[in-house]
C-alpha positions as CSV (number, residue, x, y, z in Angstrom):
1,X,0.0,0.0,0.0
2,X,2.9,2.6,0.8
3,X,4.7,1.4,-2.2
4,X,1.4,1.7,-4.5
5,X,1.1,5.7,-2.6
6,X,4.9,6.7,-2.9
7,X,4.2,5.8,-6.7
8,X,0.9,8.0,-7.2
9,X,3.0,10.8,-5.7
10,X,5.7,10.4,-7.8
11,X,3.5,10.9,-10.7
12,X,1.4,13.8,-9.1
13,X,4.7,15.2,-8.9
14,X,6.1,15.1,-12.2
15,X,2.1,16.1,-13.2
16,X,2.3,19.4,-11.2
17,X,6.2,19.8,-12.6
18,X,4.3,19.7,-16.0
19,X,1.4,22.1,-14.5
20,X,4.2,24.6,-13.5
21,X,5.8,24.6,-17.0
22,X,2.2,25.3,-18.5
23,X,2.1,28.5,-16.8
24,X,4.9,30.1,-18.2
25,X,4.5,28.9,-21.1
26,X,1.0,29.9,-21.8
27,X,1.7,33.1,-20.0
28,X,4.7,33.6,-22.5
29,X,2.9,32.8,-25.4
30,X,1.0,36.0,-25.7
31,X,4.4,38.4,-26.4
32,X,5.3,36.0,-29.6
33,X,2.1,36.1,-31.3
34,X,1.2,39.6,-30.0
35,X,4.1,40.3,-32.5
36,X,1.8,38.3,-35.2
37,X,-1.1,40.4,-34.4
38,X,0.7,44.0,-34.3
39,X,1.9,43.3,-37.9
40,X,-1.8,42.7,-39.2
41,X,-2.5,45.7,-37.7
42,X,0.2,48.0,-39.6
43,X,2.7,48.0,-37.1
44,X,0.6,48.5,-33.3
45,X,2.6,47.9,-30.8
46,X,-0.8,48.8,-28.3
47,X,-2.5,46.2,-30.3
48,X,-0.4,43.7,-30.3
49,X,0.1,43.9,-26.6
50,X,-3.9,43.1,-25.7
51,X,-3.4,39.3,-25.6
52,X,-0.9,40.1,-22.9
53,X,-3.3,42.3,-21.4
54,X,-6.2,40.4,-21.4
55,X,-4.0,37.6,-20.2
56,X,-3.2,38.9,-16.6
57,X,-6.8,40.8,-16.7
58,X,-8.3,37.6,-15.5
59,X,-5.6,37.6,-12.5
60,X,-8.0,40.8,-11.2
61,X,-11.1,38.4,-11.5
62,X,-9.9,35.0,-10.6
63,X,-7.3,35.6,-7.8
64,X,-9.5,35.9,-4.7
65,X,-12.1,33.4,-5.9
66,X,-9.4,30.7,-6.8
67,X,-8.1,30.9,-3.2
68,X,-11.6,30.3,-2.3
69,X,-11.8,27.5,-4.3
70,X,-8.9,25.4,-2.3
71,X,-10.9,26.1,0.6
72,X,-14.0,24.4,-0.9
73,X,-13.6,21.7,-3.3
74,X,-9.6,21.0,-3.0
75,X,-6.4,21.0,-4.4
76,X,-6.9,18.0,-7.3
77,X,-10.4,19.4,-8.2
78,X,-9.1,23.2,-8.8
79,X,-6.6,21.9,-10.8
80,X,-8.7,19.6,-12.9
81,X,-10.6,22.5,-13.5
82,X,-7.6,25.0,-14.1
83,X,-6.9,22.3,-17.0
84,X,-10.1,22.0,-18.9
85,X,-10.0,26.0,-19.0
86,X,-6.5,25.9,-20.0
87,X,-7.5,23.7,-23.2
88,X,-10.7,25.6,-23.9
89,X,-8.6,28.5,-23.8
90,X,-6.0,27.6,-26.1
91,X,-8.5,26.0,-28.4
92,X,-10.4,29.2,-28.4
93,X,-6.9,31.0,-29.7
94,X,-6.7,28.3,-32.5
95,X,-10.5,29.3,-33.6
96,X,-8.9,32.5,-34.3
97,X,-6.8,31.1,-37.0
98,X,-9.2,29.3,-38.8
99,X,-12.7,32.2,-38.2
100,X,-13.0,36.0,-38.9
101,X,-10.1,37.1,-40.5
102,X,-12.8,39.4,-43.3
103,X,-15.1,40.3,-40.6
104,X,-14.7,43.4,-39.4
105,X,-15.9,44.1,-36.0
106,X,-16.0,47.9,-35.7
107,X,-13.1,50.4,-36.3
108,X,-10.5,51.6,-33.4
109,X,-9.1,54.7,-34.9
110,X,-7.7,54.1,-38.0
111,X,-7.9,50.4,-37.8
112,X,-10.6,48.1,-38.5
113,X,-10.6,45.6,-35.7
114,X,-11.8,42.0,-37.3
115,X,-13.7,39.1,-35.5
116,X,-10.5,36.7,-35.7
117,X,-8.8,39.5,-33.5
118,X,-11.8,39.4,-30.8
119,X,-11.8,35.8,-30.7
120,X,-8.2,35.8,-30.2
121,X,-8.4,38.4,-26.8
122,X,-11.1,36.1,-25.5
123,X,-8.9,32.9,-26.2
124,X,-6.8,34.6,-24.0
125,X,-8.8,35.8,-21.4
126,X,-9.7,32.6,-20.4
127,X,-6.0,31.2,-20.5
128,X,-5.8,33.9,-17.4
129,X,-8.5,32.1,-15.3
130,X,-6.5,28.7,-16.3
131,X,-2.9,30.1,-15.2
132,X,-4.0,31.7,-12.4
133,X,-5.5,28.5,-10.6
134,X,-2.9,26.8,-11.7
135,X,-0.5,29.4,-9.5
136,X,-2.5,29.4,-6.7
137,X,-2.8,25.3,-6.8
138,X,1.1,24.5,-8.3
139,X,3.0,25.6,-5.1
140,X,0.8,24.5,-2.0
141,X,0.2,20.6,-3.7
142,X,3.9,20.4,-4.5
143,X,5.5,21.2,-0.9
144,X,2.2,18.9,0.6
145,X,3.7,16.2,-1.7
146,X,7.0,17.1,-0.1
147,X,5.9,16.4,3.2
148,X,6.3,20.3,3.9
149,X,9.9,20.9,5.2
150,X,13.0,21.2,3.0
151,X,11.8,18.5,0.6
152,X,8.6,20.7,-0.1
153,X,10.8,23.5,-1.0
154,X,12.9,21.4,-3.0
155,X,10.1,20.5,-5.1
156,X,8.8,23.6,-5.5
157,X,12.1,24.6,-6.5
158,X,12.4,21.8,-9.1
159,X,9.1,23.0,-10.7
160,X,10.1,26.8,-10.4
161,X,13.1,25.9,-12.5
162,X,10.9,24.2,-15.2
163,X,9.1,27.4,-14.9
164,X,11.3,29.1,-16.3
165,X,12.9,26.5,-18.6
166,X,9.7,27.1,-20.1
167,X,9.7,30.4,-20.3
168,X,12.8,30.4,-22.0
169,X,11.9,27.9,-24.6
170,X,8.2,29.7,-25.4
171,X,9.8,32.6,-27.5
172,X,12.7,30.6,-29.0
173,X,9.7,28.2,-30.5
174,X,7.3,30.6,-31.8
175,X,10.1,33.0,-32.9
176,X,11.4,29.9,-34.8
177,X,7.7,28.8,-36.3
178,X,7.4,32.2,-37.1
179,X,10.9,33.7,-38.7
180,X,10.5,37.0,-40.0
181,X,6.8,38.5,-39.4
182,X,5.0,39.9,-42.1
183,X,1.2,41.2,-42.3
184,X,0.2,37.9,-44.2
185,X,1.7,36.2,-41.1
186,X,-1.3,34.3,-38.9
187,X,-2.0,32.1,-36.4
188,X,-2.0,29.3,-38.2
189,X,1.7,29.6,-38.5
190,X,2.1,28.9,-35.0
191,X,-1.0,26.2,-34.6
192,X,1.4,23.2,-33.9
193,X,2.7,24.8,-30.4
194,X,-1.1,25.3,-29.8
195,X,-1.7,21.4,-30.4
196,X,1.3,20.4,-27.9
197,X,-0.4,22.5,-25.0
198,X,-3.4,21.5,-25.7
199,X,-2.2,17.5,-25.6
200,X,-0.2,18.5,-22.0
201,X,-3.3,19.8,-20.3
202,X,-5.3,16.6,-21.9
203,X,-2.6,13.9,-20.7
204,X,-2.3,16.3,-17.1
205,X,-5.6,15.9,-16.9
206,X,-6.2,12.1,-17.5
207,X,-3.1,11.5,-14.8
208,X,-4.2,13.8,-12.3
209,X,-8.1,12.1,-12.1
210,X,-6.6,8.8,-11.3
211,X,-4.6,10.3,-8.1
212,X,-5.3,10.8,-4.9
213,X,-4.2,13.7,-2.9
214,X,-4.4,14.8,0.0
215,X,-6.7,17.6,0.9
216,X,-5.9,18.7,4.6
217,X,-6.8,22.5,3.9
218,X,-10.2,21.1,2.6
219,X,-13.0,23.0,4.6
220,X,-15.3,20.3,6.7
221,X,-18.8,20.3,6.5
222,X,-20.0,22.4,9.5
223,X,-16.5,24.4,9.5
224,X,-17.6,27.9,10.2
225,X,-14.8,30.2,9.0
226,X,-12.9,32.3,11.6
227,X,-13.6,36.1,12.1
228,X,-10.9,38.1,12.3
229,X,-10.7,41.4,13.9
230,X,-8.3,42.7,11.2
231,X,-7.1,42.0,7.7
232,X,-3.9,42.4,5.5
233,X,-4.8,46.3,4.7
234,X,-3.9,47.0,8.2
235,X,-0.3,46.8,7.4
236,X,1.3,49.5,6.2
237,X,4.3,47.2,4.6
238,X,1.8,44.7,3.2
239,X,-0.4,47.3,1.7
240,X,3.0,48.8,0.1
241,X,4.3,45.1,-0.9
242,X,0.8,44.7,-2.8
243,X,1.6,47.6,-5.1
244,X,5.1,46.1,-4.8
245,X,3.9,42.9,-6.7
246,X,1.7,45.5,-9.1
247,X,4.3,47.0,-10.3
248,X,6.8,44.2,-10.8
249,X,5.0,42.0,-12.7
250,X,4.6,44.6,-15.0
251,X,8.6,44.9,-14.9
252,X,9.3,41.2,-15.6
253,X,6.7,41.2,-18.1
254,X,7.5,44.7,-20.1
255,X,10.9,44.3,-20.1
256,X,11.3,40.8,-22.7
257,X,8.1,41.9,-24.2
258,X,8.8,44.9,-26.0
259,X,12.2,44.0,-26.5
260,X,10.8,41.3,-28.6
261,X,8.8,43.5,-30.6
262,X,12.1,46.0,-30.4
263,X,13.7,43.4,-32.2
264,X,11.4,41.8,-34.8
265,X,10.5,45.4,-35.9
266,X,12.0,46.1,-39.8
267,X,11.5,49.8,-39.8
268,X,13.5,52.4,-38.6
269,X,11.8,52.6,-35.3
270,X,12.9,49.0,-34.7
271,X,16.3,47.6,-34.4
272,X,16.6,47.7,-38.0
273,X,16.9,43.4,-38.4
274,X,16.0,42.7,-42.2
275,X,16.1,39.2,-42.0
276,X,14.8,36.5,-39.4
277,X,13.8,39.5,-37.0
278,X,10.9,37.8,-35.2
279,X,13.0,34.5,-34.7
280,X,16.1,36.4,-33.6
281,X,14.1,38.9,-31.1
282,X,12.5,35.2,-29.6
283,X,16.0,33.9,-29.0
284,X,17.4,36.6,-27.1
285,X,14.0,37.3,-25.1
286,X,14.5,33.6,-24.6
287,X,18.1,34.5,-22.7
288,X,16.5,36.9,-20.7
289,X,13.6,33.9,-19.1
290,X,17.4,31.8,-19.1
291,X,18.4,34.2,-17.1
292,X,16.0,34.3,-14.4
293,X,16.6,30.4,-14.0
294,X,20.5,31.7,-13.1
295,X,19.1,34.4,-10.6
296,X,16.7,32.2,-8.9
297,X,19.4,29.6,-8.4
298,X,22.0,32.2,-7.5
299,X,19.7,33.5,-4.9
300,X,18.8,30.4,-3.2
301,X,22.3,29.7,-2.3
302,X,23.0,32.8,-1.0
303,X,19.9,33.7,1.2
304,X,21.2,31.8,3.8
305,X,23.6,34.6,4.1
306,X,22.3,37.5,2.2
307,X,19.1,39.5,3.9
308,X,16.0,39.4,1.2
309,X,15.8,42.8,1.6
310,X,19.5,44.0,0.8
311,X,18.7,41.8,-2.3
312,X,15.8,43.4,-3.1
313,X,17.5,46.7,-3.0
314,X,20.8,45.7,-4.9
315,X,19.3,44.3,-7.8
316,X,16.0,47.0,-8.0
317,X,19.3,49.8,-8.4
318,X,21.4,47.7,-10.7
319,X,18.5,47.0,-12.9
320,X,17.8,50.7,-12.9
321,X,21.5,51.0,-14.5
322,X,21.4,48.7,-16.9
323,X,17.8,49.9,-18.2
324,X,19.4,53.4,-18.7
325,X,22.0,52.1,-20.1
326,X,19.9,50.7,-22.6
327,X,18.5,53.7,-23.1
328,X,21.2,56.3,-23.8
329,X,23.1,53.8,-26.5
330,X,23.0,54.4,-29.6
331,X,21.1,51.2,-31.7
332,X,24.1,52.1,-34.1
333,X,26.4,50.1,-31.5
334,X,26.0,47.2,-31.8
335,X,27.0,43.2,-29.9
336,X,26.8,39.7,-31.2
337,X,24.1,37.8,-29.2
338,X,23.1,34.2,-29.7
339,X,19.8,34.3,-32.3
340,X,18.1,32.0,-34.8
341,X,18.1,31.8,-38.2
342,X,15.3,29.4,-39.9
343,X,17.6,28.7,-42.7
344,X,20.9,28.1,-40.5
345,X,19.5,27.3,-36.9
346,X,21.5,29.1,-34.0
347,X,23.8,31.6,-34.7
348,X,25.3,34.7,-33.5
349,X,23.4,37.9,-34.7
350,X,24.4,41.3,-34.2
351,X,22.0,43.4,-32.7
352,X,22.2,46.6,-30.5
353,X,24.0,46.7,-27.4
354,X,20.6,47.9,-25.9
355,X,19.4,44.4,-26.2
356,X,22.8,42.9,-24.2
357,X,21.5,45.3,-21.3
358,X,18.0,44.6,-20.7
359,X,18.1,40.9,-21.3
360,X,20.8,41.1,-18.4
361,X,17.9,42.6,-16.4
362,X,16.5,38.9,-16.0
363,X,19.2,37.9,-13.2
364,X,17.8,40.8,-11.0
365,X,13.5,40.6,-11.5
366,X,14.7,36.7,-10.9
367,X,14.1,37.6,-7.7
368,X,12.0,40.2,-6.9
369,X,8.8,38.2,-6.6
370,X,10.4,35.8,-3.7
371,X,11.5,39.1,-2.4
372,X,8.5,41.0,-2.1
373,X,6.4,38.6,-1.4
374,X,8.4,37.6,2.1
375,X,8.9,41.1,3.3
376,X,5.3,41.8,2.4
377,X,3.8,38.7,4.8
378,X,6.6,39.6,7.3
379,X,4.8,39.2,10.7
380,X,1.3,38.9,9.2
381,X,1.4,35.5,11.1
382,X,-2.8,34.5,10.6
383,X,-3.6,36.9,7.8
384,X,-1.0,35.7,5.6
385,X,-3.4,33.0,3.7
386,X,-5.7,36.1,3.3
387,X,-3.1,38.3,1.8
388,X,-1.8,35.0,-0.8
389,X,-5.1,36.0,-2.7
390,X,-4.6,39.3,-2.7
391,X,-1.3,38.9,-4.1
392,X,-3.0,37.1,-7.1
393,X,-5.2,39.5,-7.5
394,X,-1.9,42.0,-8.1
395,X,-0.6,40.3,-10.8
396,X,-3.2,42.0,-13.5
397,X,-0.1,44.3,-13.9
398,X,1.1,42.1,-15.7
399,X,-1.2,43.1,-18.2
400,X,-1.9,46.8,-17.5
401,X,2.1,47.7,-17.6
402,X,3.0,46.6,-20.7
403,X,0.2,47.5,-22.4
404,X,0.6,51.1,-21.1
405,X,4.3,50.9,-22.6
406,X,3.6,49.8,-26.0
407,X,1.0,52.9,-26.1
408,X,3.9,54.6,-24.9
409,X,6.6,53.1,-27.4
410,X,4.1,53.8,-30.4
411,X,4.1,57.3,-29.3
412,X,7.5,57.9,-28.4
413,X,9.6,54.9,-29.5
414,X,10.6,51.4,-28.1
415,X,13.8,52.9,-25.9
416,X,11.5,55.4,-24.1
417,X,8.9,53.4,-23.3
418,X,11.7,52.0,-21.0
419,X,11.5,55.0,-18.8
420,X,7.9,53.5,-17.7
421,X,10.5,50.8,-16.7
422,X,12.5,53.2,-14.5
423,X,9.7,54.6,-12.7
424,X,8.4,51.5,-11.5
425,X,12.0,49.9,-10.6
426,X,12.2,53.1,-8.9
427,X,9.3,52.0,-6.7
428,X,10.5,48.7,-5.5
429,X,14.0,50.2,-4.3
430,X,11.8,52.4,-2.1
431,X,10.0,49.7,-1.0
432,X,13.2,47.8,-0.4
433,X,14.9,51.1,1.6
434,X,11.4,51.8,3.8
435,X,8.2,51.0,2.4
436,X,9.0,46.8,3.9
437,X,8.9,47.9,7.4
438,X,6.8,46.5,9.6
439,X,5.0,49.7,11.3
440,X,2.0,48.1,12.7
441,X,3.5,45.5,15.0
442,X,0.8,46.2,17.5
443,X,-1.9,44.0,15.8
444,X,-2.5,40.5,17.5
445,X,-0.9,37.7,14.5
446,X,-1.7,34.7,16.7
């Protein structure tokens, strides 16, 4: 019987590993093809940032009531569900491909927005309710599957790496389906990545009905919920650390995101890559996910040692450098980076050293999640469940961020929409300095 339970929790394990790689990777779809749709739509950067948007969006609707959902029907049955929205999701994405391409919906300034367009931004909206069940399920079933303790962590650790494996490896495949963007360019071209995440969430599914987990959080009938006399909004640091999270998923996300369409742009606005742009922009936002999987590993070696908040604060201010770095130099100067070429496969491109400099940016938002998050719960001691939704319901910056910088970058240009960038790293480094104190000790935790 132990033997036969050790084995269904082996592969609940490796099912939630997969789980966690589905997140980033349907999360990092919606950059690639956002550079598919901003090319039908002569060159909108705003435009071709919706999916993104509409992506995280669901984040502001889902993240309270998926906590909820734990605490009513369980860990295994949030996630079933989480995966049959994932594939209706995606499916609803491949619709757009195939439906509406000569419909035209009504007309957003000067362009005519069409029905395959719509159906896309719902396609992803519903992705959003998928992912962020899947966040607020991923981490809790892992570490119960640990056993809690060190081997919980180490699991969660294992499937934050895969995390971001995946992230790495989303770009790098559609820039690769894709090659150079063009306005005949369609979903279509990128239908066979939507087939593999649809089979994942499929197999994840079949595995994860057969196995039993545990489900100690799971509310018993009768259970009446305790009342508590406070909540999260009555600490100052907490309150601060949820515009903390605000703003930095709008960092992590911004940042590779309109580098990517920095890169893949032709015209003189972009970087000025003729050939392979969108498959070479992929590959290098690619390095920047890569480099979050070296940050995150760095850092959990050295927080033994190292305070969460002096990290928090080092890299906020040297990610502030190397943005306006990025900036000031001239797209004229250039570095070889590692890229794709459909005809040739890897290769080194030359690019600007702009690129160099906000892909390096990745080793220091590696961390800031972890980091905010444990400075922001710091002492909350009985409302720190409570806040975990909250925090959910932050990540909608995610989509509000970006989106705000490409309507800044079609205004103003790619390089200045970084300056959105600036401000908001700015933010975090004052939380880091002040705004993480605990002020409000006085409130009963117990």
């Amino acid at each position: 019987m132990n033997q036969q339970k050790q084995n269904g929790n082996i592969i609940a394990i490796i099912t939630m590993f997969f789980l966690f790689a589905m997140i980033s990777f349907v999360t990092n779809l919606a950059a690639p093809f956002g550079t598919i749709w901003k090319n039908q739509y002569a060159g909108a950067n705003t435009l071709g940032m919706m999916g993104n948007m509409m992506n995280f969006l669901a984040y502001l609707f889902m993240g309270i009531p998926s906590g909820n959902m734990l605490v009513k029907i369980g860990y295994k049955k949030t996630a079933l569900i989480a995966m049959a929205v994932g594939f209706i999701g995606l499916f609803i994405q491949y619709i757009s491909s195939l439906f509406g391409a000569d419909i035209d919906v009504f007309n957003l300034g000067e362009y005519a927005i069409k029905m395959n367009f719509i159906i896309y931004l719902l396609g992803a909206f519903v992705c959003g309710f998928c992912v962020c069940m899947l966040n607020t399920v991923v981490n809790p079933m892992l570490n119960l599957l640990g056993g809690g303790g060190n081997k919980g962590n180490q699991l969660i650790q294992a499937g934050g790496a895969l995390n971001s494996l995946s992230g790495t490896l989303t770009p790098l495949l559609v820039g690769a389906l894709i090659g150079s963007v063009t306005p005949q360019t369609a979903m279509s071209d990128v239908a066979p990545l939507l087939f593999i995440a649809m089979g994942v969430f499929v197999s994840a599914f079949i595995a994860l009905s057969f196995i039993a987990i545990p489900e100690p959080h799971l509310r018993k009938a009768g259970h009446e919920k305790e009342k508590f006399s406070h909540s999260p909004w009555n600490f100052r640091h907490t309150v601060l650390g949820v515009i903390g999270i605000f703003v930095y998923v709008g960092i992590e996300i911004g940042i590779p995101g309109t580098l990517n369409f920095y890169l893949a742009d032709p015209t003189e606005k972009g970087a000025g890559l003729l050939a392979n742009g969108a498959a070479i922009g992929g590959a290098i936002a690619a390095i920047y996910w890569l480099l979050m999987l070296v940050g995150r590993s760095a850092s959990s070696v050295i927080s033994g040692k190292v305070a969460t908040r002096t990290q928090l604060i080092v890299v906020s201010a040297t990610a502030i450098c190397f943005i306006l770095i990025a900036i000031f130099t001239p797209k004229e100067i250039t570095v070889s980076m590692p890229g794709y070429s459909v005809e040739n496969g890897f290769e080194m491109a030359s690019v600007p050293v702009s690129a160099l400099f906000l892909v390096l940016c990745g080793l220091c938002t590696s961390i800031m999640w972890g980091g905010i998050f444990n400075l922001a719960v710091e002492g909350l001691g009985k409302y720190t469940a409570q806040a975990s939704g909250i925090f959910m319901m932050m990540v909608v910056g995610g989509g509000i961020f970006p989106l705000l910088q490409q309507f800044i970058s079609d205004a103003v240009g790619y390089m200045a929409s970084y300056w959105l960038i600036i401000a908001l790293l700015a933010y975090l480094l004052f939380y880091g300095l002040v705004g993480c104190k605990n002020v409000n000790k006085d409130i009963p935790v117990e």
